[in-house]
C-alpha positions as CSV (number, residue, x, y, z in Angstrom):
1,X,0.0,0.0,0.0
2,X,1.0,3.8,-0.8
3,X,1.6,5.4,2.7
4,X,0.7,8.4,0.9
5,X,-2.4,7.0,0.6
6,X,-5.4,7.4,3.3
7,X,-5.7,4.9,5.4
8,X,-8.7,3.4,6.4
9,X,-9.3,2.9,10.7
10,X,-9.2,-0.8,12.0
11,X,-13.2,-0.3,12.9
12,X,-12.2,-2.0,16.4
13,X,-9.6,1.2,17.4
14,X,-12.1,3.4,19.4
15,X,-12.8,-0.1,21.3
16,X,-9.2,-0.5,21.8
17,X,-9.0,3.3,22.8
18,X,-11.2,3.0,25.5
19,X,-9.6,-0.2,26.9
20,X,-6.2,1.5,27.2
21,X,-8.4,4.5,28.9
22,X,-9.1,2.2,31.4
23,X,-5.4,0.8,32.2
24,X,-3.7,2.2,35.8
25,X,-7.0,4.6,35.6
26,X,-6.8,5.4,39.1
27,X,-2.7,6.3,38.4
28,X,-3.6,8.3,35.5
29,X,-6.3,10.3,37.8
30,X,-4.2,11.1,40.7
31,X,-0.8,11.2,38.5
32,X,-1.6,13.3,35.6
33,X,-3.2,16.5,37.8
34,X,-0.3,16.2,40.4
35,X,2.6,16.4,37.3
36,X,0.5,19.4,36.6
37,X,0.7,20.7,39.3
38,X,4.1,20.3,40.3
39,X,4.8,21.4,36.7
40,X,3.0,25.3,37.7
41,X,4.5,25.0,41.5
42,X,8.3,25.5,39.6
43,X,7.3,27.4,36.2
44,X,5.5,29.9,38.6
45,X,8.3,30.3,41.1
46,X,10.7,30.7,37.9
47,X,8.0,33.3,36.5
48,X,7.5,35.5,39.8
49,X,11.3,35.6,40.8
50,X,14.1,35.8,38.2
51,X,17.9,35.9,39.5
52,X,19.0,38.2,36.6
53,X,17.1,41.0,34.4
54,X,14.4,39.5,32.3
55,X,15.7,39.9,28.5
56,X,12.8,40.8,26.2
57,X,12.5,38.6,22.9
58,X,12.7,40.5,19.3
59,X,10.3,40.5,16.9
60,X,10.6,39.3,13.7
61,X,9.5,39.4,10.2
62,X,6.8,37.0,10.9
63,X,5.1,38.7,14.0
64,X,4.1,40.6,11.9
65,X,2.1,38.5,9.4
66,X,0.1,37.7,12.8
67,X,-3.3,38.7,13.7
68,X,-4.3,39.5,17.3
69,X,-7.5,37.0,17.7
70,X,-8.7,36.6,21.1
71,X,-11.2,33.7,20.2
72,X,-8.0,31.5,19.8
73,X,-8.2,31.7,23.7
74,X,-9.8,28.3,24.4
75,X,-7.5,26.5,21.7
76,X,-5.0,27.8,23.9
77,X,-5.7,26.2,26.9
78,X,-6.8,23.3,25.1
79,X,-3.4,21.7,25.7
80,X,-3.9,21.5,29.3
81,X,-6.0,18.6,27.4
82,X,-4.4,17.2,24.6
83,X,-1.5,16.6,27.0
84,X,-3.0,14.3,29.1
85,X,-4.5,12.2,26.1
86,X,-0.8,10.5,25.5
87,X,-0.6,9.0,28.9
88,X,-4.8,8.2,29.1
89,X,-3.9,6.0,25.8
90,X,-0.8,4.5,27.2
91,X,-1.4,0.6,28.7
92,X,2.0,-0.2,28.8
93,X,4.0,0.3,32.5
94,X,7.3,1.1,30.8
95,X,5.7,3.3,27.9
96,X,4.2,5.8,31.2
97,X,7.4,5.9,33.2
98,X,9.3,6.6,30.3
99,X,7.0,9.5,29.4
100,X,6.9,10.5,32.9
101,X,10.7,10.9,32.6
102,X,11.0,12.5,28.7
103,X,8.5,15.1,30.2
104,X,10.0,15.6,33.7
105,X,13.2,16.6,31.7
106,X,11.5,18.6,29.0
107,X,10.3,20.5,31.3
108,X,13.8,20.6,33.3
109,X,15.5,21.9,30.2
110,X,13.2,24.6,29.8
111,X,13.1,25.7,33.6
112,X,17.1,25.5,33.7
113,X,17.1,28.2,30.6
114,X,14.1,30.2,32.2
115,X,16.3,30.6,35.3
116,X,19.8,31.4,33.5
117,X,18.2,33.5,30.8
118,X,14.8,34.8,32.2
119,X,12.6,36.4,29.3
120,X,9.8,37.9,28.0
121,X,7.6,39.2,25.3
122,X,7.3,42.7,24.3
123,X,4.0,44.5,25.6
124,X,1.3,44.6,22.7
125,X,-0.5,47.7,22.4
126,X,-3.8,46.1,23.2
127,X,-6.7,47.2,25.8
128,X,-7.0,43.7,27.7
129,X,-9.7,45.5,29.7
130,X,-11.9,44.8,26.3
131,X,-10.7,41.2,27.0
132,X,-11.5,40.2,30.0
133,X,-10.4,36.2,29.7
134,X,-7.4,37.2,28.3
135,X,-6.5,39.3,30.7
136,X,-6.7,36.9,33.5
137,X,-5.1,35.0,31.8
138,X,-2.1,37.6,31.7
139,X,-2.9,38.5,35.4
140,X,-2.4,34.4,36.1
141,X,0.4,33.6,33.7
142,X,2.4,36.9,32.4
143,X,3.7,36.9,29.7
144,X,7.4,35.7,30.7
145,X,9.5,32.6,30.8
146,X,9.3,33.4,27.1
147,X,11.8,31.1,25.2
148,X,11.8,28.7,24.6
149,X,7.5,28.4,24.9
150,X,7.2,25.2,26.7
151,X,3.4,25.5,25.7
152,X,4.7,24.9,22.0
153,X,7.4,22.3,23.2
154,X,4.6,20.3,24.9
155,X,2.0,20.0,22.4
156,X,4.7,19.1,19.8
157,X,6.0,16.5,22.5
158,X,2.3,15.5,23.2
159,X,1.5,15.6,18.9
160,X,4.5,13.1,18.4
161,X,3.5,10.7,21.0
162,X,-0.5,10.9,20.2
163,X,0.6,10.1,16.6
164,X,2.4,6.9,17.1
165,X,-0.6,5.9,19.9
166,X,-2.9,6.3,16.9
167,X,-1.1,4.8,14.6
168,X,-0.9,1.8,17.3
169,X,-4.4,1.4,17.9
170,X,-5.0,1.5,14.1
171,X,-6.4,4.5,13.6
172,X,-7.0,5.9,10.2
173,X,-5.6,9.4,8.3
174,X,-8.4,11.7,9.5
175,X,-7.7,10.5,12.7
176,X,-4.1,11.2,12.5
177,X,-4.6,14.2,10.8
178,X,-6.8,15.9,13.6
179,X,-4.3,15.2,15.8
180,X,-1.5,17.2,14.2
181,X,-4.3,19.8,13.6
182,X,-4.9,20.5,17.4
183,X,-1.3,20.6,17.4
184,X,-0.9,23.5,15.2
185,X,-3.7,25.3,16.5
186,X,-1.7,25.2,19.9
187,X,1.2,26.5,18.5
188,X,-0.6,29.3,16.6
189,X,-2.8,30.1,19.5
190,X,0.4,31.0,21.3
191,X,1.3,34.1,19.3
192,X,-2.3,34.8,18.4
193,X,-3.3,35.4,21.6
194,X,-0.5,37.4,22.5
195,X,1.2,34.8,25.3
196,X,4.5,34.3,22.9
197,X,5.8,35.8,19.6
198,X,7.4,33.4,16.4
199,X,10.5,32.9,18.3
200,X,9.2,31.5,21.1
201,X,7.1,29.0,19.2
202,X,10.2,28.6,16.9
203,X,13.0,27.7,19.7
204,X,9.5,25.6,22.0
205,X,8.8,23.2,18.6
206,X,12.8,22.4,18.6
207,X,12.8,21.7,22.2
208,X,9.4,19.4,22.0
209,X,10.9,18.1,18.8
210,X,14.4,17.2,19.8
211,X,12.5,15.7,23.6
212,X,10.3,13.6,20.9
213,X,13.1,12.1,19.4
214,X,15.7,11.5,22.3
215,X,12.5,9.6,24.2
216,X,11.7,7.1,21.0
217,X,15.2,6.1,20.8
218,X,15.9,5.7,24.9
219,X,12.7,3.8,24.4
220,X,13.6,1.6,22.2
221,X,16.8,1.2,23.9
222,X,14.8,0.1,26.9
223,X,12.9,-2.3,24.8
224,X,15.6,-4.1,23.1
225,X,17.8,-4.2,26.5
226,X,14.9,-5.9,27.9
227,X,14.2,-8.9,24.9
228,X,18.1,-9.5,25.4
229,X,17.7,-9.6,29.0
């Protein structure tokens, strides 16, 4: 078959979808909100105090082929989502550990550059009192701890391992397809709503793509230490 080709879902993947839900649910319930919240606990901390003075990020060509779009809001904290659906599919013990590691040290990497090289995004001239979700949003989460945009690195992190879950559980193109989608609408909703500019999104996708990488070939490491073994 032409893997250019669409491929058809096994009709049976939503089935095994749900099944996987199921595996360690009661792990994945107390285990995904407390990484979350640990996650917030140090990017907070990092946010509120900086060591040195907070270096603002350039703009570049492409900020300005960006519209300001305040609807994009909700995309936005959509990942807060489509972050936990990698570890709700996973039904494999050493496939969730290993994720809990790849992300622990994703997240490491970008809270060691946030303290050595605290930044931030220039002010837009925008009213946010005519946008009153966005601007709690600001009030919660200012725009700092800039670059690299770990909300960037994460969904591309989170798109990779969906992906290869879908692919697993034979789930067809369109399926496959959405997920990159939601991906890319994360990563635009970024600079769209004002939270990061292009090279922030730039310098997050590298970091979630190089994370994505590193984490299938420990992985399979693992896996083919442990046949030998």
């Amino acid at each position: 078959m032409d893997p250019t080709e669409p491929r058809e879902p096994d009709p049976r993947w939503l089935s095994r979808a749900g099944s996987r839900l199921r595996a360690f649910w009661v792990a994945k319930l107390v285990g995904i909100p407390a990484c979350m919240a640990a996650f917030f606990a140090v990017y907070l901390l990092l946010l509120n105090h900086p060591r040195v003075p907070v270096t603002t990020i350039p703009l570049i060509f492409a900020d300005r082929w960006v519209p300001f779009l305040p609807w994009a809001l909700p995309v936005y904290a959509s990942l807060w989502l489509y972050v936990s659906l990698a570890p709700a599919l996973m039904d494999d013990r050493l496939d969730l550990l290993s994720y809990l590691a790849a992300a622990a040290a994703l997240s490491a990497a970008g809270f060691i550059i946030f303290f050595a090289w605290p930044t931030a995004v220039p002010a837009p001239d925008i009213d946010w009192s005519l946008h009153p979700l966005l601007a709690r949003l600001k009030t919660a989460d200012a725009a700092g701890n800039a670059l690299p945009s770990l909300h960037v690195a994460f969904a591309v992190f989170t798109a990779a391992w969906v992906g290869r879950l879908l692919r697993g559980l034979g789930a067809g193109t369109a399926a496959l397809l959405l997920n990159w989608l939601w991906c890319m609408g994360i990563v635009c909703s970024t600079m769209v709503v004002r939270q990061h500019v292009a090279l922030d999104a730039i310098s997050g996708a590298l970091l979630g793509a190089a994370a994505a990488i590193a984490h299938a070939h420990v992985l399979t490491f693992l896996r083919v230490r442990g046949a030998i073994r």
